[in-house]
N, C-alpha and C positions, 0 to 999 in steps of 0.2 A: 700501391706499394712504392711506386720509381718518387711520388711526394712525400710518405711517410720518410721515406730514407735522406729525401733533401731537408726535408725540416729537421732532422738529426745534426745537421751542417751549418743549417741557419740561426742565428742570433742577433736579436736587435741590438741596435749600439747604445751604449747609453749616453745620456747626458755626461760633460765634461766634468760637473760633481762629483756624481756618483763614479766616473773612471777612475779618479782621484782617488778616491775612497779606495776601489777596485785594488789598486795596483799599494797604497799603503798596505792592506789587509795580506799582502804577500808577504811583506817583513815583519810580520806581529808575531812569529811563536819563533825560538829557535829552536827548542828540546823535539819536533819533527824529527831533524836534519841531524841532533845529536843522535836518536837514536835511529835514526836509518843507518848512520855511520858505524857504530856499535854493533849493530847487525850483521849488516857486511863483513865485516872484521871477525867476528865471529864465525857465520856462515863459512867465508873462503880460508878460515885458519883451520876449520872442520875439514874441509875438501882439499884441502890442499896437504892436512897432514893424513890422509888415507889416499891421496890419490898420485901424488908429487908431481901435480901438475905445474909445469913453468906460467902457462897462458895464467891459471884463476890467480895464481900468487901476483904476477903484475896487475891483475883486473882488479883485486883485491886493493893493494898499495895505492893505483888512482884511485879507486872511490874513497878510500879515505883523505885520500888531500884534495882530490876536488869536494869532499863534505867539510874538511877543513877550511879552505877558500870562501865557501859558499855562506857559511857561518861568519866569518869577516866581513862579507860582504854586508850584511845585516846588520854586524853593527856599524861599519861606514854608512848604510843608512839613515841610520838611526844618529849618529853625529851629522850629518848632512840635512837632514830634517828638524833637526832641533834649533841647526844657526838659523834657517829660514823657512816658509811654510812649502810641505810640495804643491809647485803647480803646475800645468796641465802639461806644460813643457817637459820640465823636471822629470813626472810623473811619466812622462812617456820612454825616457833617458833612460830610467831605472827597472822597469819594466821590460829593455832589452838583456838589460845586465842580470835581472833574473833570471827570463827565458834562456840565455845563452846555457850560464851553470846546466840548470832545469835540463834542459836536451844533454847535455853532455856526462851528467849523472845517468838518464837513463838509459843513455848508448851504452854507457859502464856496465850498468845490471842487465840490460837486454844482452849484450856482450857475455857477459860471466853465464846468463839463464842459457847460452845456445850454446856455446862449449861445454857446459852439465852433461845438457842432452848428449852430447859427441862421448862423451867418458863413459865404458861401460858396467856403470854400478849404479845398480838401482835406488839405492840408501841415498845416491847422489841426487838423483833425480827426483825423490818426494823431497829431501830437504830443497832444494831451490825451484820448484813449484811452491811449496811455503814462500818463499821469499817475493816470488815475482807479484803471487797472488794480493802477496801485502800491501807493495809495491804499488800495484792498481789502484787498491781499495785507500792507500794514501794518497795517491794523485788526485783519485773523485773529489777525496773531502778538501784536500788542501789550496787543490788549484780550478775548483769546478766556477770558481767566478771569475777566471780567464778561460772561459774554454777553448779557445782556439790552442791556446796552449795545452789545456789538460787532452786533448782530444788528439796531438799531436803524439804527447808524452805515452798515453795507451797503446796508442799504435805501434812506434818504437819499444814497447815493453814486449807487447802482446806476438805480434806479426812474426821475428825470428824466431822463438819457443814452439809458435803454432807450426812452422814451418820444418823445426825439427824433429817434431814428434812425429809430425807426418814421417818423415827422411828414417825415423826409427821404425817405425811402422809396428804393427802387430796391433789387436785389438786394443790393450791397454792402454796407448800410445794414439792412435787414431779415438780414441774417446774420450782422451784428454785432449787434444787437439780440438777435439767439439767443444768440452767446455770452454775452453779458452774463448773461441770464436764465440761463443753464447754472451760470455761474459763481458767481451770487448763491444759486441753491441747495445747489453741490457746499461753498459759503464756512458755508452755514447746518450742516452736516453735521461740517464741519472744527471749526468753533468747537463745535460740540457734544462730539467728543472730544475735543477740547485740554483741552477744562475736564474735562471726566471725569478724565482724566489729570492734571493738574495739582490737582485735588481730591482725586486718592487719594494721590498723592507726598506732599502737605502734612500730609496728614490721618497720613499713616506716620512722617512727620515729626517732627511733636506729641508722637504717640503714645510715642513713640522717646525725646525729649528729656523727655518728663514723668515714665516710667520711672527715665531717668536722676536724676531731681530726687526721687524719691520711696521712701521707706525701705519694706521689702518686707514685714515683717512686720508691722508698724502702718497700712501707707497714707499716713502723716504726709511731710510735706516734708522733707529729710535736709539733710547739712551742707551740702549745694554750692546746693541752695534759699535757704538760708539766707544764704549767702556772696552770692549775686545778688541776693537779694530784701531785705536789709535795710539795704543804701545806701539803695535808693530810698523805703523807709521814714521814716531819718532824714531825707531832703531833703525829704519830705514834710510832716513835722515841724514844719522849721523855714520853710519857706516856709507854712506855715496858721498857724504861731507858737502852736503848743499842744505837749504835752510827748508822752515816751512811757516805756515801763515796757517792761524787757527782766525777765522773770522766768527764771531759773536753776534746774531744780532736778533731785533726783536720791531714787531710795527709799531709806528707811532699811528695815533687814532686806531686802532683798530675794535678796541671794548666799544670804543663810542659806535664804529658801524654796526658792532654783535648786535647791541643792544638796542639802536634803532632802526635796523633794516632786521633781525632775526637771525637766531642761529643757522639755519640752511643758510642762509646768506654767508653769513659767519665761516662757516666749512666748506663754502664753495669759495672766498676767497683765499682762504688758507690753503686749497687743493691747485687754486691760480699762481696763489708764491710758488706753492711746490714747483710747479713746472717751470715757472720762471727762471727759480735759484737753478734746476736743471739743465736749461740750455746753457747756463754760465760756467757746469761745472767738466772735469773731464772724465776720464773713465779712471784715472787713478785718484781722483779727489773723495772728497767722502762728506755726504750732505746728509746732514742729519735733523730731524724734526724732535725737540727734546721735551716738547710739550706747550701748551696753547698758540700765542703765536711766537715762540723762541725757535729759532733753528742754529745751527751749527754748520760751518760749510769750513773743512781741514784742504789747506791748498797744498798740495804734496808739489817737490821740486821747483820750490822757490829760488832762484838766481839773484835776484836785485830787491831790495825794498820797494822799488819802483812797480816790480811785476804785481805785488800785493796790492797797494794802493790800486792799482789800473782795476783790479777785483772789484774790492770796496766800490770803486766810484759807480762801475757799472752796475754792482747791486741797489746803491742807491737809485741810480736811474732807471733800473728795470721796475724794482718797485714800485717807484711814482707815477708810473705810467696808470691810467686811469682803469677800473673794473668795472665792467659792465655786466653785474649781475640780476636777473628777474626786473632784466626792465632801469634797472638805480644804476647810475651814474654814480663808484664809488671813488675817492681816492685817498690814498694813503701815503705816508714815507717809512721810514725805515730808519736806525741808530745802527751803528757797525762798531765793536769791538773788536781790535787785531791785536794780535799776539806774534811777533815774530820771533822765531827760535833761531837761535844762533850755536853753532860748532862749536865755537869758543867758549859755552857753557853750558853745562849738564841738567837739563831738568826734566822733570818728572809731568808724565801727559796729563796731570794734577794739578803742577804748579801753572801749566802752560794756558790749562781751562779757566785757572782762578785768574790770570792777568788778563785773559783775553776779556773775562767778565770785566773786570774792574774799570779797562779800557772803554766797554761800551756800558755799566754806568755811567763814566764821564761824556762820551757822549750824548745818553741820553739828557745830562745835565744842559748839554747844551741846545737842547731841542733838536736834536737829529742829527745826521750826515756820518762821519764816521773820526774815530782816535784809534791811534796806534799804540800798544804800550813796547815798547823795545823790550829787550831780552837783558840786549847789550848796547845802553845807553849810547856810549863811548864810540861806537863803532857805525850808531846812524845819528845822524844829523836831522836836526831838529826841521818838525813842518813849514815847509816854505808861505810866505803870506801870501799867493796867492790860490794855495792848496788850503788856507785857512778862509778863503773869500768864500772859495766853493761849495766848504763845507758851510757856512752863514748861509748862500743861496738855496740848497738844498735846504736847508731845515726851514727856513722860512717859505717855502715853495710846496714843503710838505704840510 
């Protein structure tokens, strides 16, 4: 029994995803909070013009401006989420700002349900048992995917009302007190599997949609990764007002190894770049495999032209380092197209993809190493000769 009642308490945490997910799903409906407010209003303008009570008429006036407030709140949400994605930080910030409301609405109505009890008219007291019971039955559904919260908010509903039925006593009164307590624990059971259930849909969910974003061979993020995730990039950019470096690039020799060492060879080098371009890159860069042996590596929080270039060079050089797969002694080079985004001009994660192309055809024209195509001419200075030697040694080396 004393386990049953702890695993009422217990919930697994989820993943920093699916928490995400969790705490947005709080600000998705407002018409709830309208009509809980409407309600209210309603209810204590009923009670209050047969009872003239001072207490419900103030309890009444908060719940409508804290459902006022609470409705603001959702949509500052919802402007706060649109400038940029929530995350996990975020995500936990607004989540307080829910719960807070959330407790103080239901102090309101737990408030207004045990002052009922205290008034002596019956009519009083089935109308706001209607209310509380509702009350309940919207917290399950609405907040049963925070349950520490929904499990808080029952309590607070339930516990005063329970306690003044008792304080009224007589059988009608003591049996409703029953139900209440029946209800407040079959409500702890409900929100335990709603969340179970809504934790595993989400979590299959993720799983599902990360797949789809993710190349199968490498691990690496694929084209449609790429296609979502490097708007947000550039606007990232230029709202911190620092640059970014889109590198381009593709193996040299490599059809020649597919073809005479075999595909498994083939895909076990490709799985070797992958890991390679990954110790190069960082947790906010974004490496992407766009198909055969092309990849994409987007350098977020670029300072200097110089930081770019220092990339490039060392992609070159990681590359070239020798593959030793099934035994073969493989080696390879690499071409690098860069693209540096500049403040001082607007473009599109489109125009930025096409120069960084164009930059490493030119490259590859030169038999490997790496070109840069500027953004903004005028503002970098032309490659030094002996930045031009290196790239000669590298292609010829490759």
């Amino acid at each position: 029994m004393k386990r049953h009642i702890n695993s009422l308490f217990r919930f697994d945490r989820p993943t920093d995803a699916v928490y995400v997910e969790l705490v947005d799903s709080l600000f998705n409906l407002v018409p709830p909070i309208v009509i809980l407010s409407i309600c209210l209003s309603l209810v204590g303008a009923a009670i209050v013009a047969g009872t003239r009570d001072p207490i419900i008429l103030v309890v009444t006036v908060l719940a409508v401006l804290v459902s006022a407030e609470r409705i603001v709140l959702v949509y500052r949400y919802r402007k706060a989420t649109a400038a940029a994605p929530l995350s996990l930080v975020t995500a936990w910030t607004w989540e307080r700002r829910f719960a807070t409301r959330s407790f103080v609405s239901t102090v309101i109505v737990s408030v207004m349900g045990a002052r009922c009890f205290m008034l002596p008219h019956p009519h009083v007291h089935m109308l706001i048992v209607g209310v509380l019971f509702a009350y309940g039955a919207g917290t399950i559904t609405r907040v049963a995917y925070r349950p520490y919260m929904a499990i808080m908010n029952l309590l607070i509903i339930s516990v005063p009302s329970i306690v003044a039925s008792i304080y009224v006593g007589g059988p009608v009164y003591l049996c409703l007190a029953l139900v209440m307590t029946v209800f407040l624990i079959g409500a702890f059971e409900t929100v335990r599997h709603l969340y179970a259930t809504i934790v595993s849909q989400l979590t299959l969910k993720i799983r599902f949609a990360n797949l789809a974003r993710r190349d199968p061979l490498t691990g690496l993020s694929n084209r449609l990764a790429l296609s979502e995730n490097l708007e947000n990039a550039v606007a990232a950019a230029y709202r911190d007002s620092c640059s970014l470096a889109i590198h381009s690039l593709d193996l040299n020799h490599f059809k020649t190894a597919n073809d005479r060492f075999g595909h498994p060879a083939g895909d076990a080098i490709l799985q070797e770049v992958a890991k390679r371009l990954s110790r190069l890159t960082r947790e906010t860069d974004l490496l992407v495999r766009l198909g055969g042996d092309e990849f994409v590596l987007v350098q977020t929080d670029v300072r200097t032209r110089e930081q770019a270039l220092a990339l490039a060079k060392r992609i070159i050089t990681d590359i070239a380092t020798t593959y030793h797969i099934n035994g073969n002694a493989i080696s390879l080079g690499t071409s690098v197209g860069i693209a540096l985004m500049s403040c001082e001009q607007t473009l599109t994660p489109e125009e930025l993809l096409h120069r960084a192309d164009q930059a490493l055809y030119q490259a590859k024209r030169n038999g490997g190493g790496y070109v840069i195509y500027s953004t903004a001419p005028q503002l970098v200075p032309p490659i030094a000769a002996d930045e031009v030697e290196d790239q000669r040694r590298n292609a010829t080396a490759s």
